[in-house]
PyMOL Python script that loads the backbone (N, CA, C, O; Angstrom):
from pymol import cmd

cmd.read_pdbstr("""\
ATOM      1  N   UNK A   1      51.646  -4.881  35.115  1.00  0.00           N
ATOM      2  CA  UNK A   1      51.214  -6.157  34.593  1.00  0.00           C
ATOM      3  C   UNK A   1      51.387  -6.149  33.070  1.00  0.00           C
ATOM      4  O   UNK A   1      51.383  -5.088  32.446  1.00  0.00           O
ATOM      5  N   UNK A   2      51.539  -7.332  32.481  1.00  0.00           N
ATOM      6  CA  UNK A   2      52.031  -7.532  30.953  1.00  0.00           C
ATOM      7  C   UNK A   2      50.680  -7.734  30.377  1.00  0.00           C
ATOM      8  O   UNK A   2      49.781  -8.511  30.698  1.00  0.00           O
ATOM      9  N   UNK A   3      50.802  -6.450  29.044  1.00  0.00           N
ATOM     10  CA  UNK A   3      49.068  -7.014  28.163  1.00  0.00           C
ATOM     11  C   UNK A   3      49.907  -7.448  26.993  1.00  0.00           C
ATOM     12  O   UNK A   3      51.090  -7.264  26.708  1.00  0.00           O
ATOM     13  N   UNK A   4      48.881  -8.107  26.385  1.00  0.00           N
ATOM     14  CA  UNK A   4      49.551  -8.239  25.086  1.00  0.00           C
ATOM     15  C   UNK A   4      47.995  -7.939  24.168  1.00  0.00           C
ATOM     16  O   UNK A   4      46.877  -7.686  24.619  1.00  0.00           O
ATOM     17  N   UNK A   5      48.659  -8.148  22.116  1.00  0.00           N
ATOM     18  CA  UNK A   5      47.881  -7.744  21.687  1.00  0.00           C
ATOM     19  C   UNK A   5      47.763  -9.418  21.222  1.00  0.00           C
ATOM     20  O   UNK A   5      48.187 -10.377  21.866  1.00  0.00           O
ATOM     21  N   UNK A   6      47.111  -9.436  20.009  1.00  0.00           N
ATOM     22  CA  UNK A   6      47.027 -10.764  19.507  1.00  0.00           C
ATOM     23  C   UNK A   6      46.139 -10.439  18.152  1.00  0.00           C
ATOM     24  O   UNK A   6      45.239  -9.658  17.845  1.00  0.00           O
ATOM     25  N   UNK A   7      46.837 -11.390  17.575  1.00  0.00           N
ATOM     26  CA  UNK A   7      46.120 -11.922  15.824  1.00  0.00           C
ATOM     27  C   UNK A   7      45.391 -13.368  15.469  1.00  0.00           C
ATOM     28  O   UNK A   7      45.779 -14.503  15.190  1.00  0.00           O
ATOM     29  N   UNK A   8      44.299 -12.790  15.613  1.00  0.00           N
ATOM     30  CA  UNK A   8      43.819 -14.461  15.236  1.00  0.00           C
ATOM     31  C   UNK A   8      44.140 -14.667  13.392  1.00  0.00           C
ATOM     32  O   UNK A   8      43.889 -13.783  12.573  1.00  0.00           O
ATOM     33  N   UNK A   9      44.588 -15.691  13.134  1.00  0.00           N
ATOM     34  CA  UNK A   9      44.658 -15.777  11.237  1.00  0.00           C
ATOM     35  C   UNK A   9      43.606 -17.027  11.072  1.00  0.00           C
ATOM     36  O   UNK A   9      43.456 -17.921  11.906  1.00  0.00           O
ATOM     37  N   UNK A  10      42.760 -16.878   9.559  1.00  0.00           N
ATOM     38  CA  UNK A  10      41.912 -17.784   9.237  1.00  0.00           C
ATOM     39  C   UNK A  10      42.727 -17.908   8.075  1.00  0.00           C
ATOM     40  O   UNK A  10      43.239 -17.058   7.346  1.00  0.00           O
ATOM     41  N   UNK A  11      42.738 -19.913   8.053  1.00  0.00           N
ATOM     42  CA  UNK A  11      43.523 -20.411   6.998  1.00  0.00           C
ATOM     43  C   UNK A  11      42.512 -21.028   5.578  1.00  0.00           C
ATOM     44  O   UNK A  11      41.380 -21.433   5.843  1.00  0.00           O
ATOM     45  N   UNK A  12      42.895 -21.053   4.431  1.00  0.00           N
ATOM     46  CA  UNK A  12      42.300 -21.911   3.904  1.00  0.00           C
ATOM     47  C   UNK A  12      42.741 -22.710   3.105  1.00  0.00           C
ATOM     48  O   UNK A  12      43.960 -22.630   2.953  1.00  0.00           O
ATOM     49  N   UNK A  13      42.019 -23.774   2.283  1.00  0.00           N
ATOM     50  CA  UNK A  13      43.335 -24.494   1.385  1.00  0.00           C
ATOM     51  C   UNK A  13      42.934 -23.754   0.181  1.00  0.00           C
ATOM     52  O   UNK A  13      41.850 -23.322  -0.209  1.00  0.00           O
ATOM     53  N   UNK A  14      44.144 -23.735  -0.300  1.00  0.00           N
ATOM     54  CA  UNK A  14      43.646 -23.487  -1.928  1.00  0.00           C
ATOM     55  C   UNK A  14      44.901 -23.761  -2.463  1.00  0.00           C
ATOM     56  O   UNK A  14      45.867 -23.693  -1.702  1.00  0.00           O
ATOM     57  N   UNK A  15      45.167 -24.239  -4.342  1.00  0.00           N
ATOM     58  CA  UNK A  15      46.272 -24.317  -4.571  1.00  0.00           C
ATOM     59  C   UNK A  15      46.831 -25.526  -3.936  1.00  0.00           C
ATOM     60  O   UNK A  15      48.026 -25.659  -4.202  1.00  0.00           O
ATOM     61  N   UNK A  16      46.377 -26.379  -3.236  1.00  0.00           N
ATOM     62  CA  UNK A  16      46.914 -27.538  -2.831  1.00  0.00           C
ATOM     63  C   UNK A  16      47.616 -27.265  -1.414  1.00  0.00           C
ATOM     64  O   UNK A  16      48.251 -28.149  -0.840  1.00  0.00           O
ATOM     65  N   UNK A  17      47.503 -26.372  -1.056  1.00  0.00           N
ATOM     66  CA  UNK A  17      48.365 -25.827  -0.030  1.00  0.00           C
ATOM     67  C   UNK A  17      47.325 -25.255   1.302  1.00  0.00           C
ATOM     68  O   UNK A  17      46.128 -25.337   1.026  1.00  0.00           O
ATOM     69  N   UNK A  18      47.619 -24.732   2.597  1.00  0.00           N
ATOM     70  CA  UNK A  18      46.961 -24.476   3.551  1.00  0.00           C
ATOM     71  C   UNK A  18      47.369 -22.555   3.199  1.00  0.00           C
ATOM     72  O   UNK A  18      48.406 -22.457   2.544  1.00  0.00           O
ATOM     73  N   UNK A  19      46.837 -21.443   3.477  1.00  0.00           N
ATOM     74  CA  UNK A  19      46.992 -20.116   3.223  1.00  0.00           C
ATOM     75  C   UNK A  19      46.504 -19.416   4.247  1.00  0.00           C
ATOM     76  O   UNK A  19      45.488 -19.834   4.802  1.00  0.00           O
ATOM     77  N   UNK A  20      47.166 -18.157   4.715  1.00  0.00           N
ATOM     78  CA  UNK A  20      46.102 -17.263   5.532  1.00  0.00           C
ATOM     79  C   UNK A  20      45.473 -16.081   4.974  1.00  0.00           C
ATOM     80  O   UNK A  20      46.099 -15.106   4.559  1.00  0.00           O
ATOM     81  N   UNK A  21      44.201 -16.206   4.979  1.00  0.00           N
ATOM     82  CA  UNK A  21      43.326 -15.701   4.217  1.00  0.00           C
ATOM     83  C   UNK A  21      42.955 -14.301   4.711  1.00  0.00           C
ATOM     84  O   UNK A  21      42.864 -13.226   4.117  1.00  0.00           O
ATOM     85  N   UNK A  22      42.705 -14.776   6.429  1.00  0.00           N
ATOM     86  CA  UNK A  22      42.102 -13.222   6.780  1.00  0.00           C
ATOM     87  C   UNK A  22      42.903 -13.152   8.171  1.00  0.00           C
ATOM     88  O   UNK A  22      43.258 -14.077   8.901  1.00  0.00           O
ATOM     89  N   UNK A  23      43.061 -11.909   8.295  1.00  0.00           N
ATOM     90  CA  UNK A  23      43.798 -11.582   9.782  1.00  0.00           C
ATOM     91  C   UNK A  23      42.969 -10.477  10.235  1.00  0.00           C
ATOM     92  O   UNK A  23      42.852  -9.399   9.650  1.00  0.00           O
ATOM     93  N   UNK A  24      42.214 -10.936  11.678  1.00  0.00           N
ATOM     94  CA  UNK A  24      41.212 -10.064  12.681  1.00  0.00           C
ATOM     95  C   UNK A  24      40.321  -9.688  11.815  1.00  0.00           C
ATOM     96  O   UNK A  24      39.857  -8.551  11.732  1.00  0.00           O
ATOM     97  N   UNK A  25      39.926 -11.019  10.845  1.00  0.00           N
ATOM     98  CA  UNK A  25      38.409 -10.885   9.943  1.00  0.00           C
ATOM     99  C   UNK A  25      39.268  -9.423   8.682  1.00  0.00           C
ATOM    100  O   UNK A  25      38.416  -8.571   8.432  1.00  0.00           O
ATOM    101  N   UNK A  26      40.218  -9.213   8.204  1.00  0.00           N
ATOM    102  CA  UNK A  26      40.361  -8.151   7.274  1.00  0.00           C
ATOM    103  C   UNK A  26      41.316  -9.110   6.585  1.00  0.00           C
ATOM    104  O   UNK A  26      42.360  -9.581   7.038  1.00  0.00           O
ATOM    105  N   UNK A  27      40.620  -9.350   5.125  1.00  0.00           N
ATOM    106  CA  UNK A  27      41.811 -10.313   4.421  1.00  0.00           C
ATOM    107  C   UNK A  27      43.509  -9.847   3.836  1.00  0.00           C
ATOM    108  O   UNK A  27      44.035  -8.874   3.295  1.00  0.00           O
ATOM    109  N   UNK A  28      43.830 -10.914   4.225  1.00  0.00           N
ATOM    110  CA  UNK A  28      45.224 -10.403   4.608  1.00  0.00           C
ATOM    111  C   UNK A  28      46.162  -9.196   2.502  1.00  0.00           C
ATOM    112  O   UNK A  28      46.058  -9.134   1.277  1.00  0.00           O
ATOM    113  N   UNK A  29      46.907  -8.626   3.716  1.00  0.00           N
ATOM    114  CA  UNK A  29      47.335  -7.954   2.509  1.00  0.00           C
ATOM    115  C   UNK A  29      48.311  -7.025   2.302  1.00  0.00           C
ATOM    116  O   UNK A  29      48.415  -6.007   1.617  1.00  0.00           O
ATOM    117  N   UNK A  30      49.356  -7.943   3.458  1.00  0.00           N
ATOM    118  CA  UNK A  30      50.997  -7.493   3.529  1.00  0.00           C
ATOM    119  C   UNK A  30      51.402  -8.747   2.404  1.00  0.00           C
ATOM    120  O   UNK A  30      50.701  -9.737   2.198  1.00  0.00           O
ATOM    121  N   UNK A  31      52.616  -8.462   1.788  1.00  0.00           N
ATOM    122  CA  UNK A  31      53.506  -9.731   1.415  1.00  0.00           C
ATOM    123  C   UNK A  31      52.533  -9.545  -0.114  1.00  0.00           C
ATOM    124  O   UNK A  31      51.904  -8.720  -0.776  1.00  0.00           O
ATOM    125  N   UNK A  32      52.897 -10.766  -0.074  1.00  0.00           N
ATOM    126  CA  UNK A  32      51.986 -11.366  -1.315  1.00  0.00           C
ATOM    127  C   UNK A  32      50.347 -11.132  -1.593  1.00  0.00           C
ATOM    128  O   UNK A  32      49.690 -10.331  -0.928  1.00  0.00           O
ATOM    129  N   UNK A  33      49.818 -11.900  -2.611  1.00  0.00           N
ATOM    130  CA  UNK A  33      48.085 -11.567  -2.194  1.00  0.00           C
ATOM    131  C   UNK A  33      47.877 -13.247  -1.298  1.00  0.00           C
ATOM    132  O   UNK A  33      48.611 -14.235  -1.327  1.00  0.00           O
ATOM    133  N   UNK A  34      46.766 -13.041  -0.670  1.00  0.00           N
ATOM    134  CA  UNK A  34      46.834 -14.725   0.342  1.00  0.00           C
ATOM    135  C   UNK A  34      46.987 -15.346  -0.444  1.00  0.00           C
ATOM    136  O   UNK A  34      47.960 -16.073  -0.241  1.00  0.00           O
ATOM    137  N   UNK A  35      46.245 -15.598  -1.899  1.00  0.00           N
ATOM    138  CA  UNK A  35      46.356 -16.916  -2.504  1.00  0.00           C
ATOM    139  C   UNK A  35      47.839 -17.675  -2.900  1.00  0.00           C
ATOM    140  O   UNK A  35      47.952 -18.879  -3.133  1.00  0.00           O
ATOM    141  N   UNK A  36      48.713 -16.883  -2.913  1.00  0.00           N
ATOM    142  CA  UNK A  36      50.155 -16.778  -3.508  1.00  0.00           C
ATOM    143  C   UNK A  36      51.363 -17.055  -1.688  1.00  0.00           C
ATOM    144  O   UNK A  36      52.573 -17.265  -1.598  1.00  0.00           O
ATOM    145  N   UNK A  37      50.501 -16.943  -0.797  1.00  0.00           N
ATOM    146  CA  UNK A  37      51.458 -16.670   0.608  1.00  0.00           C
ATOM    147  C   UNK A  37      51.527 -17.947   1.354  1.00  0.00           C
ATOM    148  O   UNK A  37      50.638 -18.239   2.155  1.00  0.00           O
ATOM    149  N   UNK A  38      52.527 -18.716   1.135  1.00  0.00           N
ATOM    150  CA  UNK A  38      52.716 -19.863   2.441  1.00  0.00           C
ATOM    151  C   UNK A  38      52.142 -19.744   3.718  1.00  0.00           C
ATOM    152  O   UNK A  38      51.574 -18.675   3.940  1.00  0.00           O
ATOM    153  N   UNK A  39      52.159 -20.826   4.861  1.00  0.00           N
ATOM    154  CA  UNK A  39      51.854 -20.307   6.015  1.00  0.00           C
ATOM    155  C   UNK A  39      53.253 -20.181   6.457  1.00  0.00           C
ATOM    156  O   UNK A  39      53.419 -19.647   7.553  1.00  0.00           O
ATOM    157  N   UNK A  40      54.303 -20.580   5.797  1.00  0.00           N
ATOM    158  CA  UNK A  40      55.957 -20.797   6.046  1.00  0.00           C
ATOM    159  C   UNK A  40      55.693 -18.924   5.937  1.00  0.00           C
ATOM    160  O   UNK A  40      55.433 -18.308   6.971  1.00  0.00           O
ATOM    161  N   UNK A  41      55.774 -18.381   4.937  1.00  0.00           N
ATOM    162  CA  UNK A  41      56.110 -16.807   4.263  1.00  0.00           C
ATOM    163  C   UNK A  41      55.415 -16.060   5.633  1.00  0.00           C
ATOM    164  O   UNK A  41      56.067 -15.183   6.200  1.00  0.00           O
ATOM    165  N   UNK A  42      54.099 -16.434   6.126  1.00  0.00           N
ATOM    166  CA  UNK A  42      53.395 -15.923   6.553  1.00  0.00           C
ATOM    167  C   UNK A  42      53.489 -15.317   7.951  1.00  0.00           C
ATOM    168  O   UNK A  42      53.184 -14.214   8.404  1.00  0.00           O
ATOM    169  N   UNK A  43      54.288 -16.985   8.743  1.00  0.00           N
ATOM    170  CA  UNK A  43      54.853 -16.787  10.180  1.00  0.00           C
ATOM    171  C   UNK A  43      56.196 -15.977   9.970  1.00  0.00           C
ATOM    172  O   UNK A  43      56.498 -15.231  10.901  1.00  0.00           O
ATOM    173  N   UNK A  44      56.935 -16.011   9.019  1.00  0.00           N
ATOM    174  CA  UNK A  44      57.772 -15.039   8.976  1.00  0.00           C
ATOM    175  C   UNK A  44      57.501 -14.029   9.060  1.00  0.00           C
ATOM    176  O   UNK A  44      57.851 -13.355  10.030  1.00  0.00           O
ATOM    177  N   UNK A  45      56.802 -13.569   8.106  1.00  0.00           N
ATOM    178  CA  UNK A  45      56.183 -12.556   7.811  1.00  0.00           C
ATOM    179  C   UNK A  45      56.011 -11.540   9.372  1.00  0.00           C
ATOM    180  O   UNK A  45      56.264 -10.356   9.593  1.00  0.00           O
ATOM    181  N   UNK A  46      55.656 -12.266   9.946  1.00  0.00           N
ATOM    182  CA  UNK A  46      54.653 -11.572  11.011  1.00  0.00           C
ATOM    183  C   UNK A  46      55.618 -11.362  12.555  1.00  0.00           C
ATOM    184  O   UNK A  46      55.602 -10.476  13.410  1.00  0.00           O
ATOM    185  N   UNK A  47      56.680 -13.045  12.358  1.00  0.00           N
ATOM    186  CA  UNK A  47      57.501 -13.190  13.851  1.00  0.00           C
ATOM    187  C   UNK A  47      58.475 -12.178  13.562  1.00  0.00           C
ATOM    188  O   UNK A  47      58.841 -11.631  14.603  1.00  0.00           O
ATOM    189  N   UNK A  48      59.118 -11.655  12.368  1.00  0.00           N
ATOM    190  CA  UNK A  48      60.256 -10.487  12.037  1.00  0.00           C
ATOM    191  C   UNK A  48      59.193  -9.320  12.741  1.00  0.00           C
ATOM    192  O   UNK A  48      59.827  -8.296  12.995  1.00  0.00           O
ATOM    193  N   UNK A  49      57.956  -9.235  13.060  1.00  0.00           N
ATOM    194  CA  UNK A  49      57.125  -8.091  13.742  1.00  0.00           C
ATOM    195  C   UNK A  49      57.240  -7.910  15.037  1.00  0.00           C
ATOM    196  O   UNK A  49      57.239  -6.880  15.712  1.00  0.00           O
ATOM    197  N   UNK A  50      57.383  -9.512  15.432  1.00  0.00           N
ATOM    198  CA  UNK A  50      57.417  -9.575  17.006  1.00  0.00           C
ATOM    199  C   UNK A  50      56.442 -10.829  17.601  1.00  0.00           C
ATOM    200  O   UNK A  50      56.454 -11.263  18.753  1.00  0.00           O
ATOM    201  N   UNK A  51      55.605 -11.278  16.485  1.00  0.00           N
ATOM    202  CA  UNK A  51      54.521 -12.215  17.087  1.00  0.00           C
ATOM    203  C   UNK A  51      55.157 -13.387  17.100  1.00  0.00           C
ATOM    204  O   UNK A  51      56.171 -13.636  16.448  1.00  0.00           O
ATOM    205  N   UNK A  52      54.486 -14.262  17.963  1.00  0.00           N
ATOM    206  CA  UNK A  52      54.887 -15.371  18.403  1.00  0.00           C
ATOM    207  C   UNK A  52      53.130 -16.267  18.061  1.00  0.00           C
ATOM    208  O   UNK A  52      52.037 -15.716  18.198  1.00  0.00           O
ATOM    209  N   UNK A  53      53.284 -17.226  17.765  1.00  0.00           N
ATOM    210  CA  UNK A  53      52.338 -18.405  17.546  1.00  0.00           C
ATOM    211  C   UNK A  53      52.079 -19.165  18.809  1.00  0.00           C
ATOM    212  O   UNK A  53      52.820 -19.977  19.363  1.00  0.00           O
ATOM    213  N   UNK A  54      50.545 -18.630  19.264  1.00  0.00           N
ATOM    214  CA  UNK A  54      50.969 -19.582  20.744  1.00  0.00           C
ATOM    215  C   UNK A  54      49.742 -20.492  20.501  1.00  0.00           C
ATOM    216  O   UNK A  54      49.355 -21.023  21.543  1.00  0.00           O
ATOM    217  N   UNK A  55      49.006 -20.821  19.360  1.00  0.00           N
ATOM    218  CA  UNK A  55      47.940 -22.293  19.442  1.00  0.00           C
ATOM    219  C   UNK A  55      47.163 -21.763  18.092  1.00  0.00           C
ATOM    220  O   UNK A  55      47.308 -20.633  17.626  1.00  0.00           O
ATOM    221  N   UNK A  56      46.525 -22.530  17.687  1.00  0.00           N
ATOM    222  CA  UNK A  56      46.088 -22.808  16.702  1.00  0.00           C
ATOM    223  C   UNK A  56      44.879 -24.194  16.541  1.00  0.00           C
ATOM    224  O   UNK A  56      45.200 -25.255  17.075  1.00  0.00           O
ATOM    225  N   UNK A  57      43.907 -24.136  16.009  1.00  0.00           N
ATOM    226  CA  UNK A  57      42.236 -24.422  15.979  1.00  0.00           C
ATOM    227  C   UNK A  57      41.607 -25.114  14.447  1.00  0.00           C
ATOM    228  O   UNK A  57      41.702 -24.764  13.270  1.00  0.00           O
ATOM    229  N   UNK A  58      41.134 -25.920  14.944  1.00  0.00           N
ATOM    230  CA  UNK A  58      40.919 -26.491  13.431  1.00  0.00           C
ATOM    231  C   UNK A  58      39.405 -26.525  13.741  1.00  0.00           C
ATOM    232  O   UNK A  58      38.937 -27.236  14.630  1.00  0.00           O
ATOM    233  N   UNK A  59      38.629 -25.666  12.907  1.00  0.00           N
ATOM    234  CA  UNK A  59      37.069 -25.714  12.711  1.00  0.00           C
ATOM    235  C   UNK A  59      36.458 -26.263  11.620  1.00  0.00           C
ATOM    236  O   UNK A  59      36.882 -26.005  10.494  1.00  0.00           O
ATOM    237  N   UNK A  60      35.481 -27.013  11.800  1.00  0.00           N
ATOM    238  CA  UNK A  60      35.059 -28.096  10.729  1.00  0.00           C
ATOM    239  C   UNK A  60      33.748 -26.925  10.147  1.00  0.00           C
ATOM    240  O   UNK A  60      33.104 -26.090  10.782  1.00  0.00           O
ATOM    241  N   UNK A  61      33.721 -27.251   8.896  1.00  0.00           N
ATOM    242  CA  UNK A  61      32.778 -26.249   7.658  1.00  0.00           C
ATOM    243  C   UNK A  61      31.482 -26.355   7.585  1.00  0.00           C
ATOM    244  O   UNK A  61      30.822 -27.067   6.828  1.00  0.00           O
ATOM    245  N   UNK A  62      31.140 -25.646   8.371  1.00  0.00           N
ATOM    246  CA  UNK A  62      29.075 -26.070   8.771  1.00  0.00           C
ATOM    247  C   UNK A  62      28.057 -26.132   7.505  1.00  0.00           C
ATOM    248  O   UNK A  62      26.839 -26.308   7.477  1.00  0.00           O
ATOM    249  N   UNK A  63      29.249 -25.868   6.201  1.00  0.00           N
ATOM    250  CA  UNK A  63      28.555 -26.154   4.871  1.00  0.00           C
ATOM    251  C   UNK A  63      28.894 -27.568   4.394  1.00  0.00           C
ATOM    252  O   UNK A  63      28.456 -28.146   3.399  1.00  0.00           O
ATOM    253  N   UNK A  64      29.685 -27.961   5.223  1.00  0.00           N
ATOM    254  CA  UNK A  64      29.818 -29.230   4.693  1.00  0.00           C
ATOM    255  C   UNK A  64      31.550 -29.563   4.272  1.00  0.00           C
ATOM    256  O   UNK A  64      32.171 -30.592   4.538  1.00  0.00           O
ATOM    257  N   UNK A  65      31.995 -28.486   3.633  1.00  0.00           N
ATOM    258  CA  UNK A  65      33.045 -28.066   3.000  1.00  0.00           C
ATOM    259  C   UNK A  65      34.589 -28.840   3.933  1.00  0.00           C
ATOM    260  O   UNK A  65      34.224 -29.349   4.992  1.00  0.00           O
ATOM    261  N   UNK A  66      35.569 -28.924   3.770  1.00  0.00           N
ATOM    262  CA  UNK A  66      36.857 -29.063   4.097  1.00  0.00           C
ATOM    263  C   UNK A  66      37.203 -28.303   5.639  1.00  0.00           C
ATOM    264  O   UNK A  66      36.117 -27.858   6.010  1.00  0.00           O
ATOM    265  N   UNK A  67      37.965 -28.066   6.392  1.00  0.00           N
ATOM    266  CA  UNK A  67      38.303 -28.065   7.646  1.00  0.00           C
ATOM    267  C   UNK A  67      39.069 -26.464   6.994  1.00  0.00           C
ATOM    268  O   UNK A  67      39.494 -26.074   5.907  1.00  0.00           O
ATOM    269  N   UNK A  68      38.941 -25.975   8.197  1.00  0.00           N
ATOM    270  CA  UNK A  68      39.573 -24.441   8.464  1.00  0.00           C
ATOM    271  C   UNK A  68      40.363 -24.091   9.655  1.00  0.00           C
ATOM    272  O   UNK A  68      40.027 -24.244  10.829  1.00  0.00           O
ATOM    273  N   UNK A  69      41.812 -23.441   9.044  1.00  0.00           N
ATOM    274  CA  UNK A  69      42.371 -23.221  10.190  1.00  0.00           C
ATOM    275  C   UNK A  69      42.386 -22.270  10.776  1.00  0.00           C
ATOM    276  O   UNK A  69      42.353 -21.278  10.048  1.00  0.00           O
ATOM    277  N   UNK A  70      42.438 -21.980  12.267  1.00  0.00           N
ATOM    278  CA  UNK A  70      42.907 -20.411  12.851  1.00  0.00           C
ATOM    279  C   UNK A  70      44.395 -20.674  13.796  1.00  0.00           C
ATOM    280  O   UNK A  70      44.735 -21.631  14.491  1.00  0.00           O
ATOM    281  N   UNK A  71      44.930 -19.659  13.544  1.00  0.00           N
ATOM    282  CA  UNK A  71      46.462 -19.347  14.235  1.00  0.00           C
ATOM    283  C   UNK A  71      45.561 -18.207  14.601  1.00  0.00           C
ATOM    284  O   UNK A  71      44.690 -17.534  14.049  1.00  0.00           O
ATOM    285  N   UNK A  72      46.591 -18.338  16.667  1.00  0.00           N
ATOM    286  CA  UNK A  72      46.453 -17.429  17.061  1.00  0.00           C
ATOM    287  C   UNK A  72      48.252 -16.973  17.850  1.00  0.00           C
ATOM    288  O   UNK A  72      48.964 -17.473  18.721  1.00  0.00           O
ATOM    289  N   UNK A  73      48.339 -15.814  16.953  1.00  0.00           N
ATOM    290  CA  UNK A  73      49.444 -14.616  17.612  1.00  0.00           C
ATOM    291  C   UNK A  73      49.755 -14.049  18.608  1.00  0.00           C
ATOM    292  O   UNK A  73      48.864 -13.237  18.860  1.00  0.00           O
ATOM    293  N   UNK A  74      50.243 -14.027  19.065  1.00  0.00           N
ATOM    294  CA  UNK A  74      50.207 -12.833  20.354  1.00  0.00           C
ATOM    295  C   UNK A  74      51.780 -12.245  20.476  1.00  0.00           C
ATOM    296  O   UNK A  74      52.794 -12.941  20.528  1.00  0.00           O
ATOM    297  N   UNK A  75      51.707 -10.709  20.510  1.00  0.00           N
ATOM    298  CA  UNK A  75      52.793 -10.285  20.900  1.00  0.00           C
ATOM    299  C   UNK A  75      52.271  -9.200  22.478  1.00  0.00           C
ATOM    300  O   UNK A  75      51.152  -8.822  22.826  1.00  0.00           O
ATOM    301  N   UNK A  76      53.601  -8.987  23.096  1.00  0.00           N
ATOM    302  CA  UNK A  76      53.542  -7.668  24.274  1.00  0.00           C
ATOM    303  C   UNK A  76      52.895  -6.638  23.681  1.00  0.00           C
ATOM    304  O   UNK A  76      53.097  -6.373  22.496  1.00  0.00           O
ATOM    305  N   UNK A  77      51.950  -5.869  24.527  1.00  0.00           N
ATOM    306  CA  UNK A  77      51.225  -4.616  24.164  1.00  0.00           C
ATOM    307  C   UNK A  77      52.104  -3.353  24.788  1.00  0.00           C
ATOM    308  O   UNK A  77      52.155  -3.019  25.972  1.00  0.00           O
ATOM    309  N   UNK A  78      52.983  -2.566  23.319  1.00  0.00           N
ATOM    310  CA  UNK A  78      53.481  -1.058  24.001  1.00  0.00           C
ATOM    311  C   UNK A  78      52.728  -0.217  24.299  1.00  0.00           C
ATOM    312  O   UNK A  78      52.094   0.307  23.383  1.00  0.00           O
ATOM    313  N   UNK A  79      52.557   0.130  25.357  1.00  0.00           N
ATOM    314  CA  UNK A  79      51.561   1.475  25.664  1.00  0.00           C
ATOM    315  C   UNK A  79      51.958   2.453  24.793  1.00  0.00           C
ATOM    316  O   UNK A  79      51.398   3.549  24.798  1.00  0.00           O
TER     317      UNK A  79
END
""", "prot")
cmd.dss("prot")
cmd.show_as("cartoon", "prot")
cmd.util.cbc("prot")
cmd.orient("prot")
């Protein structure tokens, strides 16, 4: 049977732009630093790995604040 693994990413805006900030809650810190990383740079970043983007979540800011995104990843799990 096929497992796979998966990456959830938390987006935020900053810079005028949407960013991924943290990947599996550890802020991100391949590539660029987040504040500086497209979500364009980012899916690259990650599909040259093997992941694929299969949905993505928009959570509203229980402080009140602007909307937050999550991408979720998933690639095949190699034993």
């Amino acid at each position: 049977m096929q497992k796979w693994e998966y990456l959830f990413v938390n987006c935020e805006y900053h810079n005028d732009d949407w960013r991924p900030r943290y990947v599996n809650g550890q802020e991100v810190t391949e590539g660029k630093p987040w504040a500086e990383m497209t979500l364009y740079e980012f899916s690259d970043l990650v599909g040259e790995k093997g992941w694929e983007l299969v949905d993505f979540m928009v959570d509203g800011n229980r402080s009140g604040g602007g909307d937050h995104f999550r991408l979720i990843f998933k690639r095949p799990k190699v034993d």
